[in-house]
C-alpha positions as CSV (number, residue, x, y, z in Angstrom):
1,X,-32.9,-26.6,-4.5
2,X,-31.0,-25.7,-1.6
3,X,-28.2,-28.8,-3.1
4,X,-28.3,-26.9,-6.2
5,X,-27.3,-23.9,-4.6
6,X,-24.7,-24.9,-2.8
7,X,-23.4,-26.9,-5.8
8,X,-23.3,-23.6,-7.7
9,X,-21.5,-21.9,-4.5
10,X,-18.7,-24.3,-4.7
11,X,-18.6,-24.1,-8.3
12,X,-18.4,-20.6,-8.2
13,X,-15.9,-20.2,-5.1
14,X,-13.4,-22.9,-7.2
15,X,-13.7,-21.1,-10.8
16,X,-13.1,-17.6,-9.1
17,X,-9.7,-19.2,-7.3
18,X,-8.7,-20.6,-10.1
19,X,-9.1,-17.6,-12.6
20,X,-7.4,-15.2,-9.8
21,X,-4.5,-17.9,-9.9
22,X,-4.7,-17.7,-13.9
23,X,-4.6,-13.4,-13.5
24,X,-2.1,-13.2,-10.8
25,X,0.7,-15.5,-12.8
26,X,0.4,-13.5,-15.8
27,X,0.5,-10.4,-13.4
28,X,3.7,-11.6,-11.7
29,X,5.6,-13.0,-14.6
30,X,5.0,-9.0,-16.5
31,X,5.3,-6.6,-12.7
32,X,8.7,-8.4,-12.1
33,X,10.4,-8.5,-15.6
34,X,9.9,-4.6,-15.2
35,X,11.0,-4.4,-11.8
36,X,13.7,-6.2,-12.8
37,X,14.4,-4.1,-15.5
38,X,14.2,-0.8,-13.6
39,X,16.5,-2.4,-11.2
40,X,19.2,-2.6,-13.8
41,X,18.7,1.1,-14.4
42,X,20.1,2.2,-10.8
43,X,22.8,4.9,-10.8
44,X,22.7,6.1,-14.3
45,X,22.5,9.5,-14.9
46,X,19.5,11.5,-14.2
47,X,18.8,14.0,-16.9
48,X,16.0,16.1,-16.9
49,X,15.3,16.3,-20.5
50,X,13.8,13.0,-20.2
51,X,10.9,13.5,-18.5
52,X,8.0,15.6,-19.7
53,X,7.7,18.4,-17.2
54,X,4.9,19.3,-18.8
55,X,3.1,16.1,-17.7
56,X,-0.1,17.5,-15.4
57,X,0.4,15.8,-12.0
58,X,-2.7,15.5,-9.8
59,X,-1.7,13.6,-7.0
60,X,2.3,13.9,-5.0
61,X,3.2,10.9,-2.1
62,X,5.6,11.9,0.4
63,X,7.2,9.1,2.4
64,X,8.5,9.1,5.8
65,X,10.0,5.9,6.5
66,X,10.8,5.8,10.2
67,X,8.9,4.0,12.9
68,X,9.3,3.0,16.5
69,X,9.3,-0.6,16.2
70,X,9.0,-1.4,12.6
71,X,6.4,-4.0,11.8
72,X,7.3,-7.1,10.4
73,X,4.0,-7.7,8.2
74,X,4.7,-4.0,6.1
75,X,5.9,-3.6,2.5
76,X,6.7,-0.4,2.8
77,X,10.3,1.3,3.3
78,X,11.1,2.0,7.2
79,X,14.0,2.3,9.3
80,X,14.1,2.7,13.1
81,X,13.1,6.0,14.1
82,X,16.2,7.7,15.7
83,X,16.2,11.7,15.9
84,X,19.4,12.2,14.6
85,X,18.4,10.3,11.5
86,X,15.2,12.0,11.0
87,X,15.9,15.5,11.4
88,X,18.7,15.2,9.0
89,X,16.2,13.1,6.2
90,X,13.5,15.9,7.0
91,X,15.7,18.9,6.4
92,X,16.1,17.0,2.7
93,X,12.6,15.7,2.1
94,X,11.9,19.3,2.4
95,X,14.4,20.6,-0.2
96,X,13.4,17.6,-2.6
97,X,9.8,18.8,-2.0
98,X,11.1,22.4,-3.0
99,X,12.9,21.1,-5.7
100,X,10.2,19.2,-7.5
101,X,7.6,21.7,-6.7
102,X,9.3,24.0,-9.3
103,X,10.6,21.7,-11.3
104,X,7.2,20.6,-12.3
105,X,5.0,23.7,-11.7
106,X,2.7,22.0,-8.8
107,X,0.1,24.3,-8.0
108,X,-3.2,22.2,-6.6
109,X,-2.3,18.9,-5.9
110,X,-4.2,16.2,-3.7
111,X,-1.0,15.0,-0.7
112,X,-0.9,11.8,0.8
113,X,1.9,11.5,3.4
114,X,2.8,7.8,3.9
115,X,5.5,5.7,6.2
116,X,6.7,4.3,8.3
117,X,4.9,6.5,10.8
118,X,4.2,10.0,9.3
119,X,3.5,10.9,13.0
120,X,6.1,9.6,15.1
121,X,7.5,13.2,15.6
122,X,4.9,16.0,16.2
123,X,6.7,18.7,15.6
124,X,8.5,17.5,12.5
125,X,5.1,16.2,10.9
126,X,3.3,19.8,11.5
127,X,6.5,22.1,10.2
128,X,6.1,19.3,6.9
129,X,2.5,20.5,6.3
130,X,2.9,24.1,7.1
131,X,5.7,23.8,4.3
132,X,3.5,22.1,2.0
133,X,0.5,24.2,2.5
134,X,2.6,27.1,1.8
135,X,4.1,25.8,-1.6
136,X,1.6,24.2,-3.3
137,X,-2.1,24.7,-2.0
138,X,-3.1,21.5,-1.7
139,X,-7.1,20.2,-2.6
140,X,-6.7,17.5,0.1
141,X,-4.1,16.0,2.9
142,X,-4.0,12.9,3.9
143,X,-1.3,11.2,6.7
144,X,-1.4,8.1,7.9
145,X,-0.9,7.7,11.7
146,X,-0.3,5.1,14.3
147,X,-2.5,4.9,16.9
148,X,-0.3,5.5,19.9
149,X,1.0,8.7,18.4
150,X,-2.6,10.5,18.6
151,X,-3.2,10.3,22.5
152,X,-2.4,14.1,23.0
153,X,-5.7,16.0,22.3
154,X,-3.8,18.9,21.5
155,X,-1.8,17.5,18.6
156,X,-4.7,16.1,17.2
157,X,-5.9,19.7,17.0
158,X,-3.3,21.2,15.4
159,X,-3.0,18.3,13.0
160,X,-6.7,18.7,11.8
161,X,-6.5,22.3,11.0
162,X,-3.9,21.2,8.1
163,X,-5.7,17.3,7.1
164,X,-8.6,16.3,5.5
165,X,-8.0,12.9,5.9
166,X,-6.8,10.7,8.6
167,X,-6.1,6.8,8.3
168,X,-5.6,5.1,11.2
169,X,-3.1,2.2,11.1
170,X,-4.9,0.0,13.5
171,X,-4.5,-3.4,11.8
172,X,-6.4,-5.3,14.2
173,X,-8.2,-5.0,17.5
174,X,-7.2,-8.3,18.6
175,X,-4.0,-8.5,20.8
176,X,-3.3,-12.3,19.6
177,X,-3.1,-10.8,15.9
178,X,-0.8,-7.5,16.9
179,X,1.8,-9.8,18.5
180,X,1.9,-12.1,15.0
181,X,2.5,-9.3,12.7
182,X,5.1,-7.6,15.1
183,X,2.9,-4.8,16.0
184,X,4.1,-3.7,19.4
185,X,4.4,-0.3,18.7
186,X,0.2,0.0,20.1
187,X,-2.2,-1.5,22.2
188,X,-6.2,-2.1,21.6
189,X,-6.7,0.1,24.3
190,X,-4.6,2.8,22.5
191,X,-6.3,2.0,18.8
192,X,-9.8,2.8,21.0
193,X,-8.3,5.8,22.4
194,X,-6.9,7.1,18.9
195,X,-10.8,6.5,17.2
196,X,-12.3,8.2,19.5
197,X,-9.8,11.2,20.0
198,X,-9.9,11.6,16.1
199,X,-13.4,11.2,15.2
200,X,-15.4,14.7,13.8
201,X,-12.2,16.3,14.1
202,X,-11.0,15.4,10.5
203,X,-13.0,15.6,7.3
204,X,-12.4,11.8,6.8
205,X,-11.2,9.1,9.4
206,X,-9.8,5.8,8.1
207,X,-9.2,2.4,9.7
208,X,-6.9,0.1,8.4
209,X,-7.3,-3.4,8.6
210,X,-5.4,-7.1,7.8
211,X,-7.1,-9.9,7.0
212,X,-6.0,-13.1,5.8
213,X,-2.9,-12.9,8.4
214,X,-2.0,-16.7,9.6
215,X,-4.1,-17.8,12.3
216,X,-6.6,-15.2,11.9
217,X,-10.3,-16.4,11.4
218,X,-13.3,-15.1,10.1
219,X,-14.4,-14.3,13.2
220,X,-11.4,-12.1,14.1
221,X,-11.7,-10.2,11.3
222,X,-16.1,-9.8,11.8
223,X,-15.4,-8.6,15.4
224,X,-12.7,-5.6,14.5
225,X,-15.8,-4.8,11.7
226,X,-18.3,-4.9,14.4
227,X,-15.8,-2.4,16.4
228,X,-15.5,0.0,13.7
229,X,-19.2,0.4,13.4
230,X,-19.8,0.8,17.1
231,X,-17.1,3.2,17.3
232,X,-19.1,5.1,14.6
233,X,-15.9,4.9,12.2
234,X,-17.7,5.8,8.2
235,X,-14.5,4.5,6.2
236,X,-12.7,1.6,6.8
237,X,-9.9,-0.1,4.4
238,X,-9.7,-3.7,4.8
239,X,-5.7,-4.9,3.3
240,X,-4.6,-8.2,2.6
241,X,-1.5,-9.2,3.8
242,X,1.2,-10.0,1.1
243,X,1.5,-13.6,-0.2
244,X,3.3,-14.9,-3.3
245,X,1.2,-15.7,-6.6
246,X,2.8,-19.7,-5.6
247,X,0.7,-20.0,-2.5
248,X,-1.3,-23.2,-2.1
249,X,-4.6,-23.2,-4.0
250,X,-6.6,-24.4,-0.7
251,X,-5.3,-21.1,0.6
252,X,-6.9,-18.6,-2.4
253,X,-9.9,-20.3,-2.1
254,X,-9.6,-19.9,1.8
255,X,-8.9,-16.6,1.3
256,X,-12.1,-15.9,-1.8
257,X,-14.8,-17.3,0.6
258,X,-13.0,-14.9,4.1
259,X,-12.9,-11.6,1.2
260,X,-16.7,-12.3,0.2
261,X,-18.0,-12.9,3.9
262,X,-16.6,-9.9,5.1
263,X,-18.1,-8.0,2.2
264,X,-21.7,-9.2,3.1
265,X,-21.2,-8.2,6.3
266,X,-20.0,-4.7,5.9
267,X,-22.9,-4.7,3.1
268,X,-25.1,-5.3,6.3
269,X,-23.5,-2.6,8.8
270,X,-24.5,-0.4,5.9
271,X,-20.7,0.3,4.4
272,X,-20.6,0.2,0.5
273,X,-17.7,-0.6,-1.5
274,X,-15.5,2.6,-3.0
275,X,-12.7,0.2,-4.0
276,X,-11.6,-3.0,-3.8
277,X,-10.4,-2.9,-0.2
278,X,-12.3,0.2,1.0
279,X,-15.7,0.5,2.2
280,X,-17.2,3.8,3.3
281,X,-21.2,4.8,5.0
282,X,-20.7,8.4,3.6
283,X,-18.9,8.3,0.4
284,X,-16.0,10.6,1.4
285,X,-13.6,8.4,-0.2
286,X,-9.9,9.4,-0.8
287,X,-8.0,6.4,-1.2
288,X,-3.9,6.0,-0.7
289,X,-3.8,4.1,-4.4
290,X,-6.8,5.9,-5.7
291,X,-5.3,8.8,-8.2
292,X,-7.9,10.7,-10.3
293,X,-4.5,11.2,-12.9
294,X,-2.6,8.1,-13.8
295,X,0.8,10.7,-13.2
296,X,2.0,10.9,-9.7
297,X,5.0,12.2,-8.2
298,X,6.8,10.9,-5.2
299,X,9.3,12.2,-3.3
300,X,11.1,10.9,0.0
301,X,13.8,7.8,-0.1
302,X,11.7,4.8,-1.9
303,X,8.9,6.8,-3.4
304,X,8.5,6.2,-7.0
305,X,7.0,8.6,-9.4
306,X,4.9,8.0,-12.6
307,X,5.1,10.5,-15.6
308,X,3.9,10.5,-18.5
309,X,5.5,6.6,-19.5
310,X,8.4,7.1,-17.3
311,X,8.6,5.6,-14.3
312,X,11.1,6.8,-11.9
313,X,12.1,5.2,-7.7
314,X,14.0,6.9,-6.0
315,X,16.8,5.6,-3.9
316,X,16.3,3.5,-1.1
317,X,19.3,3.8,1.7
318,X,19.6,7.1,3.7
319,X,22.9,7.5,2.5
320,X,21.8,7.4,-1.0
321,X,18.6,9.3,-0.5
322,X,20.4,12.5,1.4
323,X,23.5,12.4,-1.3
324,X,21.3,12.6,-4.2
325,X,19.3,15.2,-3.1
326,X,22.4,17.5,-2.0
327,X,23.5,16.9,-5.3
328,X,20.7,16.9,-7.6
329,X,17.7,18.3,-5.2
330,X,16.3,15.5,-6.7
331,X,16.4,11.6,-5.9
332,X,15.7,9.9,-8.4
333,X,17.6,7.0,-8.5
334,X,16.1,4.2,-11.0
335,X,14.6,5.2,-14.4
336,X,12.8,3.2,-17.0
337,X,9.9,3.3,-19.5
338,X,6.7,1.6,-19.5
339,X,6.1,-0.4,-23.0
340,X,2.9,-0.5,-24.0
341,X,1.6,-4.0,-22.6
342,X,2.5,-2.7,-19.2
343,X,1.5,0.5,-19.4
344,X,-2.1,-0.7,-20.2
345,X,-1.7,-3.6,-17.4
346,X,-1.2,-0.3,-14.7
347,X,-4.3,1.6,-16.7
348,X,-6.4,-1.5,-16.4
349,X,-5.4,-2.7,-12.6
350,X,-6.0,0.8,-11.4
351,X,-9.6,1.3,-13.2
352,X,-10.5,-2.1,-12.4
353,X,-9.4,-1.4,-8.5
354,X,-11.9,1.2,-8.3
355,X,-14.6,-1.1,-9.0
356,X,-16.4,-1.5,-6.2
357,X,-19.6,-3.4,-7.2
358,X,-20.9,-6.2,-4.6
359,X,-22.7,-7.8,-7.0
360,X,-20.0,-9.2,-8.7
361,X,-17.4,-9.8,-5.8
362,X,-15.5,-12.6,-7.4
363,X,-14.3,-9.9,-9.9
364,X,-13.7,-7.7,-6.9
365,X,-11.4,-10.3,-5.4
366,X,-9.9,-11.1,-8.6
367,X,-8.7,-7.4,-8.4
368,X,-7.3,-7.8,-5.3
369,X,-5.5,-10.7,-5.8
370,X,-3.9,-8.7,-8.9
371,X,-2.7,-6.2,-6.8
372,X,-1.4,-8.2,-4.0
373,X,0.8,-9.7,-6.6
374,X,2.2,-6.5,-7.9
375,X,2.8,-5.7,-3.9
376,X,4.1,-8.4,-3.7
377,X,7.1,-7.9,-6.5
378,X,7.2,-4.2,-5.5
379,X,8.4,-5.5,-1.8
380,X,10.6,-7.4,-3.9
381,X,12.0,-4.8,-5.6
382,X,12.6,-2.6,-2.4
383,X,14.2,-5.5,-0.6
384,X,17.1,-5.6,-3.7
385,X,17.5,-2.2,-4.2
386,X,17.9,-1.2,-0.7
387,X,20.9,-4.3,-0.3
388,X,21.8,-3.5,-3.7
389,X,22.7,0.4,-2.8
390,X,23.6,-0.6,1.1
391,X,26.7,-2.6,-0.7
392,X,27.5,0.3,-3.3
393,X,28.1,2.9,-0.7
394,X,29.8,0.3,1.2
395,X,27.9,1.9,4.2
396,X,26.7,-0.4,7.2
397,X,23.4,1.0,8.3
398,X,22.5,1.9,11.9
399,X,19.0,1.1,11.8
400,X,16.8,-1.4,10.6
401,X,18.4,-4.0,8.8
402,X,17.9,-4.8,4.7
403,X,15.9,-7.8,6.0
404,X,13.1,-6.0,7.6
405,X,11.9,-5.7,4.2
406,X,11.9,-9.3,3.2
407,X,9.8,-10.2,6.6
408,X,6.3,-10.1,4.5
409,X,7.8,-11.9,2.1
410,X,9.0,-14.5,4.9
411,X,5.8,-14.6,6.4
412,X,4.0,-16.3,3.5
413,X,6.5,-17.9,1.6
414,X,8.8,-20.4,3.6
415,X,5.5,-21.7,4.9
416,X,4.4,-22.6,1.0
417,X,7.9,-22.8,-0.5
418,X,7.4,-26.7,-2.0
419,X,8.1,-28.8,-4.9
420,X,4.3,-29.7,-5.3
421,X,3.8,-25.9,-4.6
422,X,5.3,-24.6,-7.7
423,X,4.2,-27.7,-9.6
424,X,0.6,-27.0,-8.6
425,X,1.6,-23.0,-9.5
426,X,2.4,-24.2,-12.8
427,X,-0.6,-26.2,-13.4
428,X,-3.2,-24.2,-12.5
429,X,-1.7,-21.0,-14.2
430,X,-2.8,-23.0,-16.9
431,X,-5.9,-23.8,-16.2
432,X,-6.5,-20.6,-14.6
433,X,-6.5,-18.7,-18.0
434,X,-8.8,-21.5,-19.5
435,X,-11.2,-20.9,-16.6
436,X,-11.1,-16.9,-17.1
437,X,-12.8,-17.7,-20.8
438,X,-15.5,-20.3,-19.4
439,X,-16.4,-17.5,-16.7
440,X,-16.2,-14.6,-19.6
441,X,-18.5,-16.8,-21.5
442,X,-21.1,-17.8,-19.0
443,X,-21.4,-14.6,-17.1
């Protein structure tokens, strides 16, 4: 029996790798023809007739793209935080945020406040939520912070009297694992410190996690799980690192049996999962991709919006970002419409990421795959636009260079980058999509 059983396992672990291979082609092939397409749209003129002001927006990301030491494992836009720079981006983040406030009629909305490092100027982050509590009465508040900007105990009381929820970028609790992502901007002792500090103060705490980061093992990854329970942490989110749809197959199946083991074992520390990625012991989930509307506005250089079936991004360089919004209070920067096939590829990623069912994780980590592809081309996308508009305003910039951006992409794919790579990419695309009907059949 227990031959059987095992049998099955392997049977199982090989079909699921193969239909997430299957998924994730199709997924990449559709995200970057229209990334490619709302590339093509940059600089044409914004008009405001063509968006439906009308649209009801639940859910408004502001993005504050400046760090310390940025990261060389994040997607996201950041430059090096200098204060010169960001006191002149915060003075027009908050007249964009004005501007779009009245523009579209925001009243209650939930806020997530995203980087970069949201935190990595005290002052500047609290005048930002005094100014959005005061325009548009928000239902929630969430900022993401680094841990070695929440060691004074005082900040972290003014900062909970405006937030309901607190994610903590820790990553990892293992030094070997902060130096190979580039994380130097905190220590384990300061990610301990920052838990503690934090905890009951805020409505919701959040952990971020990596897994699947080279040279990590299972057991890394188990031990900063064990952490976060001890700590007494109730919500923890548990990201992939980004990897290319073309990464070896040995490597998704790798990655499908590290995904399912740490789900058993959270399932044992008593944390269920709310998502995909996030796993909470108290069911106060808000989630940074979670939006109860499929319409979402973003404001703050890089953010892109969704309204209605118009998606806008807004521009990417400093120089850009600032010119735009003295001119146009707005941003926006690239515009382009959804057709239909991808608007219901969004619709069905984003209900199908908030399944959260263990019983069936190999559709869980089929999810996850999907979306680290569509991360995947998005980094992509902010890469080309960001050299693409560096060029236009034929300004050098004085912070982080346009190739911080590619440095996830780096990370995965000169490693994988091969002939019998893209040959096997090709094959099992193929077979992939056959193994998605045996599965639909026989589950």
């Amino acid at each position: 029996m227990s031959k059987i059983l095992r049998s099955t396992n392997v049977a199982d672990n090989i079909l699921t790798a193969l239909v997430s291979r299957g998924l994730t082609a199709q997924a990449f092939l559709m995200s970057l023809s229209f990334f490619k397409r709302l590339l093509r749209s940059f600089n044409k003129t914004y008009r405001e007739n063509n968006i439906d002001k009308n649209t009801e927006i639940k859910t408004l990301y502001i993005h504050v793209p400046f760090c310390k030491n940025p990261c060389k494992f994040c997607c996201f836009l950041r430059f090096r935080y200098r204060e010169e720079y960001y006191r002149n981006y915060m003075k027009m983040l908050q007249k964009e945020l004005d501007n779009v406030v009245s523009m579209f009629e925001l009243k209650s909305v939930d806020v997530y406040i995203g980087g970069g490092t949201p935190t990595v100027n005290q002052e500047g982050i609290l005048e930002l939520l005094d100014k959005i509590h005061e325009l548009v009465k928000p239902r929630t508040v969430t900022v993401e912070a680094n841990p070695a900007t929440l060691r004074d105990t005082c900040f972290i009381g003014e900062l909970s009297k405006k937030v309901t929820r607190l994610s903590i970028g820790v990553q990892s609790f293992c030094p070997r694992i902060l130096n190979t992502i580039g994380r130097i901007n905190h220590t384990v002792v300061d990610s301990l410190v920052a838990v503690r500090n934090t905890l009951k103060k805020f409505h919701t705490v959040n952990v971020d996690l990596l897994w699947s980061v080279p040279g990590q093992t299972v057991i890394d990854i188990i031990r900063d799980c064990k952490i976060i329970a001890e700590l007494g942490v109730d919500q923890v989110t548990l990201y992939p690192v980004l990897a290319p749809p073309w990464r070896d197959l040995r490597k998704v199946l790798q990655d499908y049996i590290t995904y399912r083991t740490l789900v058993e074992f959270l399932l044992k520390l008593n944390f269920k999962p709310r998502t995909v990625w996030c796993f909470s012991r108290d069911g106060n989930l808000i989630d940074e991709y979670i939006v109860e509307s499929r319409n979402f506005l973003g404001i703050g250089a890089g953010s892109i919006s969704k309204v209605g079936n118009r998606v806008l991004a807004n521009a990417f360089s400093l120089t850009q970002y600032m010119k735009k919004v003295r001119a146009n209070g707005v941003s926006f920067s690239y515009v382009t419409t959804l057709r239909g096939v991808e608007e219901s590829l969004f619709n069905l990623v984003m209900n199908m990421f908030e399944y959260g069912n263990s019983r069936n994780m190999s559709l869980m980590f089929i999810v996850s795959e999907l979306l680290r592809t569509l991360f995947f081309v998005v980094a992509w996308f902010r890469f080309t636009a960001l050299t693409l508009e560096t060029c236009y305003s034929k300004v050098r910039m004085n912070t982080i260079a346009p190739s911080g951006l590619l440095a996830p992409t780096l990370m995965y794919c000169l490693p994988n980058l091969s002939i019998a790579n893209l040959a096997q990419y090709v094959t099992t695309h193929i077979i992939g999509l056959t193994g998605c009907i045996v599965q639909a059949l026989f589950s």
